[in-house]
N, C-alpha and C positions, 0 to 999 in steps of 0.2 A: 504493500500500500504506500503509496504517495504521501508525504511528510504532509503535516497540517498547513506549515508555508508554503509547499507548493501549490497544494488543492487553493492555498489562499489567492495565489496569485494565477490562478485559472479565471478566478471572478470581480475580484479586484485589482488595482495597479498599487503596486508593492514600495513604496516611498519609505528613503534609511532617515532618522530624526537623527542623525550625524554631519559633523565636518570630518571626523577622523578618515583619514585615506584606508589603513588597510581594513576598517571595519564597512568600507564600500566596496571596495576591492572581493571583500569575503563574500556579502551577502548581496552581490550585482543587482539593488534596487533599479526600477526603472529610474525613479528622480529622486532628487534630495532636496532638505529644507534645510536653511542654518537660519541661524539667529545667532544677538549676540553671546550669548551663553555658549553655543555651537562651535563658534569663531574661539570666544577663550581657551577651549579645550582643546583647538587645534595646535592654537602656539603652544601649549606643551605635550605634541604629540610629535615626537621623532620622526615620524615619516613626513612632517611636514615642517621640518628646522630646513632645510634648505630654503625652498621657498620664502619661508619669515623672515629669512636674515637677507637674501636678494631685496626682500620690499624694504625692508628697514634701509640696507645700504644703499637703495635706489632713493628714501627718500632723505635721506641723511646728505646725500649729495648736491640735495636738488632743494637743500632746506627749509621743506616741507616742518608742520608741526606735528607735534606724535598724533592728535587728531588727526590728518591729511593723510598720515603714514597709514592712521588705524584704518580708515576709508576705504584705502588703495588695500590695503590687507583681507579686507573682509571679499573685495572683489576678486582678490587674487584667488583667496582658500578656493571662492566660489567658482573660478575660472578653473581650478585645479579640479574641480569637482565634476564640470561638461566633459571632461577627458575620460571620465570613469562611468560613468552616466551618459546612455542614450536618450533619454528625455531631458527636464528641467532641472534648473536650480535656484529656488527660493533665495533673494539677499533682499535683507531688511532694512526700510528705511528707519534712521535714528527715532529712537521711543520719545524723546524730548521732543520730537515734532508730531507726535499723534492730535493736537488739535490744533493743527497749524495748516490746514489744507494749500495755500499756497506754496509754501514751503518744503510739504510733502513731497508736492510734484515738482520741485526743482530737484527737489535733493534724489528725487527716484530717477528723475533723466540724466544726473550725474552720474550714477549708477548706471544706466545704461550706456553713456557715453563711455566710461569707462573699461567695461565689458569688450565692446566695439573696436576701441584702442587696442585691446588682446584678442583680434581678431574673432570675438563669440559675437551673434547678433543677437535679437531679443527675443526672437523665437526658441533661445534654448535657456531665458532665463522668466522669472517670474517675481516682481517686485511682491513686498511683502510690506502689509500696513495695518495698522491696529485697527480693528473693525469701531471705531470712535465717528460720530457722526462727519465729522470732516477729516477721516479718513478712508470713509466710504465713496465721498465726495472728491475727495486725490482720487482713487482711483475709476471713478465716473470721469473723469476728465484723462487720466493715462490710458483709459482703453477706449477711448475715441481716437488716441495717435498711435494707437495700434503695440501698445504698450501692457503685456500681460498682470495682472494682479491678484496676490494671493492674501486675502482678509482674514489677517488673525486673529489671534484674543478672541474668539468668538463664544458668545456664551449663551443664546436666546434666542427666539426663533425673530424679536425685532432687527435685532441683527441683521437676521439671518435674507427677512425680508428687503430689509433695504441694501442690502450686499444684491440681492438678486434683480431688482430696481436698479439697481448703477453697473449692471450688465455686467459683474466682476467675472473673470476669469477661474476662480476658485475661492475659497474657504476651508478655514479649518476651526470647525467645532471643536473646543479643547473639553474631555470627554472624562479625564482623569482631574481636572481641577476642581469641574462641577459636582464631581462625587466627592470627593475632599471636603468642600462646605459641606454639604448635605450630609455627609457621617457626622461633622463637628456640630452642626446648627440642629441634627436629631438625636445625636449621641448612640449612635451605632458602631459596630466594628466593621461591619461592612454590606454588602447587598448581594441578591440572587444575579446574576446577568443581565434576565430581562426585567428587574426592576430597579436596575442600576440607573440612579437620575439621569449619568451623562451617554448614559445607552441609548435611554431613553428620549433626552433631548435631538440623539442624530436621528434619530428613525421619525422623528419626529417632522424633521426638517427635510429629511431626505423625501419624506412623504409629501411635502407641501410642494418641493422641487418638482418630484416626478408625477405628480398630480396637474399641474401648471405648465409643464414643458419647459420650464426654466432648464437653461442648458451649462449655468452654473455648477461645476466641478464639487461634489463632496468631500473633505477630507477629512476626516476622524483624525484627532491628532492627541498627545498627553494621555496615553494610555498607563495603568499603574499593574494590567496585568492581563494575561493571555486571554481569560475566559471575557473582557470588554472587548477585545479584538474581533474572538470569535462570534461575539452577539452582533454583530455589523459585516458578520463576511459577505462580500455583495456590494458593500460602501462602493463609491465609482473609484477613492484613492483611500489609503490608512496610512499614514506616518506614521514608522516604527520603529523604536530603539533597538542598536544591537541587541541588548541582554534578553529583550522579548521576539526577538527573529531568530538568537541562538535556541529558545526554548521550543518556540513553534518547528525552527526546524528538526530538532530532536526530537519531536511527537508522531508517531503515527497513530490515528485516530480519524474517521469519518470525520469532515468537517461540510456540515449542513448549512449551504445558500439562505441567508436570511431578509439581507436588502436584494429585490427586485422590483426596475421601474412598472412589472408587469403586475403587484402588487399595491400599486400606489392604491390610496380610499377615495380619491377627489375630492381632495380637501380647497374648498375656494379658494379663490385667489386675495389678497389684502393689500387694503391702502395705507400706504407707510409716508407720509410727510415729517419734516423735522421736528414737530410738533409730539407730533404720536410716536414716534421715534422718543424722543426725550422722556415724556411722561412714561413708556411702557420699561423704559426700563430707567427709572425711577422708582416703580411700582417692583421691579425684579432685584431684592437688595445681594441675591445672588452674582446676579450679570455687574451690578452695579460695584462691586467690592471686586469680583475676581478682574475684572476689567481693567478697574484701577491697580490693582495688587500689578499685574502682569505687566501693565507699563511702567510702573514704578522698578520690578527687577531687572527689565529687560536693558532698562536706564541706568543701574546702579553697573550690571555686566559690562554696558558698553562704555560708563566713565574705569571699570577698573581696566578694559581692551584697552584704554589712552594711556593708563597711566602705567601699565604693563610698557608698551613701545615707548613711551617716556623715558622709562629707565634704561629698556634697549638703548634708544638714540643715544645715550650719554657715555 
């Protein structure tokens, strides 16, 4: 019998939640996502000290600020990562500008420009923005210039709708963060699969998706352990950590198709204005806390990524 990742990646497209090289190299994901936490773990991953010290002395020469350095660094990993990977590569624009919508889209086309510079186009990458109402709105405007986006932090189906409104490219329901509240705020150890809140939450959205024809990308992402994986097998993408693609691949075990669009309920379709956007998830103190939580760390990563190359440059 066929390992449980394989039968996985029969129905799903199999996406590594790594920067690390040889842990791509191992488990030949279609795509990859980094972020800056992603990026941090790279620089101190040996298989990728060559590269970090080229950027560094490329931008030491050219004097660059360890900011500029870190920039170019995160585009590099990313660049290193199309090499390994037949599909995408997710690179995140800075969390400090999640409710900066102009700002967004500058800083996301500097990323693409960069990309470009290293001979990748933007067909093999996928900018990445915090699902915040004026990050929804970057990315409503970068994919009208034909510029891919991947809307994260996502934690509610408000979200979820207005990612699907501003015609995004993809999303990722964070699936394992939602269950974390929801153990702390009911005081449980933990949940059956299919009564897992953030199991729950994707099927949920996935249903609204394939009910509507919305051609928005699904991606289950923040998983905390095999059996939330396996309650979404069928998801269109799952972001997955080495240590749970090492386990799935060591299992053999029947793995039963769960999301299909042939199952959708026909759930209506919904009007999502900034408005209603605001208040609904005002009213979700779930979305409203992990959302903040999530740009808050992703910000703290990416001031230690500067002050990491800080020290390098000196």
């Amino acid at each position: 019998m066929a390992s449980v990742l394989d039968q996985l990646r029969e129905m799903t497209v199999v996406v590594a939640d790594t920067g690390e090289v040889e842990a791509v190299k191992k488990y030949a994901p279609v795509d990859c996502t980094t972020n800056p936490s992603l990026v941090l773990a790279a620089l101190k991953d040996a298989g990728s000290e060559e590269l970090v010290a080229a950027e560094i002395e490329k931008g030491r020469a050219a004097g660059w600020t360890a900011e500029q350095v870190a920039d170019a660094l995160t585009v590099a990993v990313g660049a290193r990562l199309t090499s390994l990977v037949p599909g995408r590569v997710s690179t995140e624009v800075d969390a400090c500008l999640s409710f900066d919508t102009e700002a967004s889209v500058k800083r996301a086309q500097a990323i693409v420009a960069d990309y470009a510079e290293r001979g990748i186009g933007k067909d093999r990458i996928l900018i990445k923005l915090a699902s915040t109402w004026e990050g929804i709105r970057a990315a409503e405007i970068l994919q009208k210039q034909g510029i891919d986006c991947n809307l994260t932090l996502l934690f509610s189906m408000a979200q979820a709708v207005a990612c699907a409104d501003a015609k995004a490219f993809l999303i990722s329901p964070f699936v394992g963060r939602i269950t974390d509240w929801y153990k702390a705020a009911e005081g449980v150890e933990g949940y059956a699969p299919d009564e897992d809140p953030g199991v729950k939450s994707v099927r949920g959205i996935y249903d609204y998706y394939k009910s509507n024809g919305i051609e928005t990308v699904v991606m289950g992402a923040s998983f905390r352990n095999s059996g939330q994986i396996k309650a979404l097998a069928g998801c269109d993408n799952l972001t997955i950590a080495p240590a749970l693609l090492e386990e799935m691949g060591n299992e053999n075990a029947e793995l039963p198709r769960v999301l299909s669009p042939d199952n959708a309920s026909g759930l209506a379709p919904v009007t999502m204005d900034e408005a209603t956007f605001r208040w609904e998830m005002n009213e979700d103190p779930m979305a409203t806390e992990k959302l903040a939580e999530g740009i808050r760390k992703f910000d703290v990563d990416h001031k230690k990524l500067i002050a990491m190359v800080a020290e390098r440059l000196q």
